[in-house]
C-alpha positions, 0 to 999 in steps of 0.5 A: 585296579585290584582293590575295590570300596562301598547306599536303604529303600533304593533301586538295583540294578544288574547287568550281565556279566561281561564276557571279555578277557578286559573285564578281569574286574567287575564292579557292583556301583553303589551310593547312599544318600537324600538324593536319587544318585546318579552313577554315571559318572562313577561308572566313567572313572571305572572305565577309565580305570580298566574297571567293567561295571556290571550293576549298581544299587542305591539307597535314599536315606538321610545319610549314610550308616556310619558304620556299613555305608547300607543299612543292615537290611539293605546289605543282605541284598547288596549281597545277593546283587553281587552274586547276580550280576557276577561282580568280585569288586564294589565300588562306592560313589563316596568317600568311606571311612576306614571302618565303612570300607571295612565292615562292608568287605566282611559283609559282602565278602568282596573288596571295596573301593571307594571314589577318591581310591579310583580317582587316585589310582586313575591318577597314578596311572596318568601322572607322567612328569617327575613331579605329578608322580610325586605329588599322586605318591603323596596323596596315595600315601596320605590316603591310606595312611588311616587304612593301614589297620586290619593290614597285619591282623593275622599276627596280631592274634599271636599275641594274644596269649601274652595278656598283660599291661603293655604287651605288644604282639608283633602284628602291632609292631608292623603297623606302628612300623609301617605307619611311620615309614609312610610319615617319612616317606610323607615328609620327604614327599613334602620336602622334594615338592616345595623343592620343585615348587621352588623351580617353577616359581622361578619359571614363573618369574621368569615369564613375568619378567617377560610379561606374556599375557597368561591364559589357563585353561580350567574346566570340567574333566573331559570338557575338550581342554586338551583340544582347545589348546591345540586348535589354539596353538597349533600343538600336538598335545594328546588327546583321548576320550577319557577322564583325567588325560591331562594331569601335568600342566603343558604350557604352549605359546600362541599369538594374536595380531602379533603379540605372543601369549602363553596357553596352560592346560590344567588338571580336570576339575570334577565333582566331589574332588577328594581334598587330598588331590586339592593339596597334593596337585598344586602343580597344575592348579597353581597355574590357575591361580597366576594366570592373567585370565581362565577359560572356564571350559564347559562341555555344551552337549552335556544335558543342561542339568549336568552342565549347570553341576559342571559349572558349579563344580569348577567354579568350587574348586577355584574358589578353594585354591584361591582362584575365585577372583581371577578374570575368566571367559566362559568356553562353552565347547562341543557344539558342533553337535549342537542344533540351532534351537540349543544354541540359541538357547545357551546364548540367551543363558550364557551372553557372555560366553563364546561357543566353539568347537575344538574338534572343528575349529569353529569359532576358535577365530572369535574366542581369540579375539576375546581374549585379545579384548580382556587383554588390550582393556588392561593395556597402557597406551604410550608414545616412547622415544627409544634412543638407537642404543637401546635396540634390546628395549625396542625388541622387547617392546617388539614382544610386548606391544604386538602391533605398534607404530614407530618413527624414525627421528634424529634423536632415535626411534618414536614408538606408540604401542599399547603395553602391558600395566604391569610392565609400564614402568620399564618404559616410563624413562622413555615416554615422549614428554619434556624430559624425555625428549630432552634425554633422547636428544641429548 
């Protein structure tokens, strides 16, 4: 990351200037607001983003300056803060605006980088899949669109001799320029993403035909996700103590007392998520919105103020995409370092919720035999009589119902099965009532 981004009465505090060739870039954090800002969270994304945080100082005021992000008189300190602790970035817990981040790189003689700049970069550098690349390309461009100005001001100044109605000096044209560059490559951006939506609503189709059960794992960043879906399904997804490891949503397979269901992984969900990353990562998030059932899954050794938020969080960025409604489990994750005291504890908070541990294994058994159960409450019991001919019907049956009961009868093959609501009707011309025994004999 080499671009940096932007809080009145406040707190400061510097650390020492780290010593390691890693640490080329050193950030002062900073927030402003009502609230005491915690900015822990903010120094984790600079880690992961290869960034050392060195200090960090907030200001509580109602809101943020307009126009400075820090009120006049907090930023003569702010000045002398980046000069203690040695820092050549600031980093700001917020979203600025271009004239925020502007006014604070003159003042301070630092680059600014903002939160959803970080998040963004992070993204960028995680993204692997052809479509993930694009969509983080798209949200970059969207992104510094607005921040194009100031960008050519060097020769802007060129044409200043020329005063006159209409004059443009050629620092002017650069930026119209690139600006409509940026809307073309915006538009083609948008135009190859619906192409590759497309794609994937056919694979989506194509499951539903299909009629596995669907899962999607949602969740904080960080939460153990990834982890989860490994103990699981016994896959070899990757896995690092990072945020944002998993950006491309990876769909493995897994069964249940013999019936097959799919498990998808998505997207970590995180406080204040820049809107632009709502809209670009469709990708990821839209298997939210299909799924047949969420595992919300919580991180149960965060302190309980933090999970509460955690919780909160999620549940935000599912109501904005549209998810809100879908059936979920809660997956409360991590707590084999819990004592017992606290997980007694979240139990008496969170009864309906299932405690596991990912990294151990432990009670991945039970969490399968919940999901098994939000399942089978959906499923439609009927007794079929499938003509020998029809061995393809069995087979896909076979795949559908799991376990299931069968005979072998003159007039064909007597199933009783428990099958899915939404695939009922394929097999309605073969349940065991008059005309259907009238057919099989026949």
């Amino acid at each position: 990351m080499d671009r940096g981004r932007n809080g009145r009465t406040g707190q400061s505090r510097y650390g020492t200037p780290p010593r390691t060739p890693r640490a080329r870039q050193r950030a002062l954090c900073i927030a402003a607001g009502p609230e005491e800002a915690d900015l822990s969270e903010l120094r984790e994304l600079l880690r992961t983003a290869g960034v050392a945080a060195v200090g960090e100082m907030t200001q509580r005021r109602p809101e943020p300056d307009p126009d400075r992000y820090f009120g006049k008189g907090k930023l003569t300190e702010l000045k002398e803060a980046v000069k203690a602790s040695d820092a050549n970035l600031i980093a700001c817990d917020d979203e600025l605006l271009p004239r925020q981040e502007r006014n604070l790189e003159q003042a301070i003689g630092v680059p600014v980088i903002d939160r959803t700049a970080i998040i963004l970069d992070i993204f960028a550098d995680h993204a692997h899949s052809a479509e993930g690349m694009l969509q983080v390309e798209l949200a970059q461009l969207e992104y510094n669109l607005a921040r194009m100005r100031g960008l050519w001001t060097h020769l802007e100044r060129l044409g200043a001799g020329n005063a006159g109605i209409g004059t443009r000096g050629p620092g002017e044209s650069q930026i119209e320029t690139d600006r409509r560059l940026a809307r073309d490559r915006i538009t083609t951006l948008r135009r190859r993403l619906d192409q590759a939506r497309g794609r994937r609503e056919v694979m989506r189709r194509e499951r539903e035909r299909a009629a596995l059960p669907t899962v999607a794992l949602a969740g904080y960043t960080n939460a153990g996700k990834s982890t989860l879906l490994n103990a699981l399904t016994g896959a070899e997804v990757g896995v690092r103590d990072r945020l944002f490891h998993t950006l491309d949503p990876t769909t493995r397979s897994f069964e249940i007392d013999g019936r097959s269901y799919l498990l998808t992984d998505t997207v970590g969900f995180i406080r204040k998520l820049p809107h632009q990353l709502v809209d670009a990562f469709g990708a990821t998030l839209e298997e939210a919105l299909g799924a047949d059932l969420l595992l919300h899954v919580a991180d149960a050794s965060a302190p309980e103020e933090e999970l509460r938020e955690m919780l909160d969080a999620v549940e935000s960025v599912l109501d904005e995409i549209g998810a809100g409604d879908r059936p979920r489990l809660l997956t409360l994750n991590k707590v084999d370092v819990l004592d017992a005291d606290r997980r007694r504890e979240l139990s008496f908070r969170f009864p309906d919720a299932v405690q596991v541990s990912a990294a151990t294994g432990e009670g991945v058994e039970e969490l399968m035999h919940a999901v098994e159960g939000r399942f089978l409450a959906t499923l439609r019991p009927m007794e079929l009589l499938l003509p020998y001919a029809e061995g393809g019907r069995l087979s896909e049956l076979h795949e559908l119902a799991g376990e299931m009961e069968r005979e072998d009868t003159a007039a064909g093959v007597v199933v009783r099965a428990r099958v899915p609501a939404t695939v009922a009707a394929r097999f309605e011309r073969f349940e065991l009532n008059g005309s259907a025994v009238a057919d099989g004999a026949g």
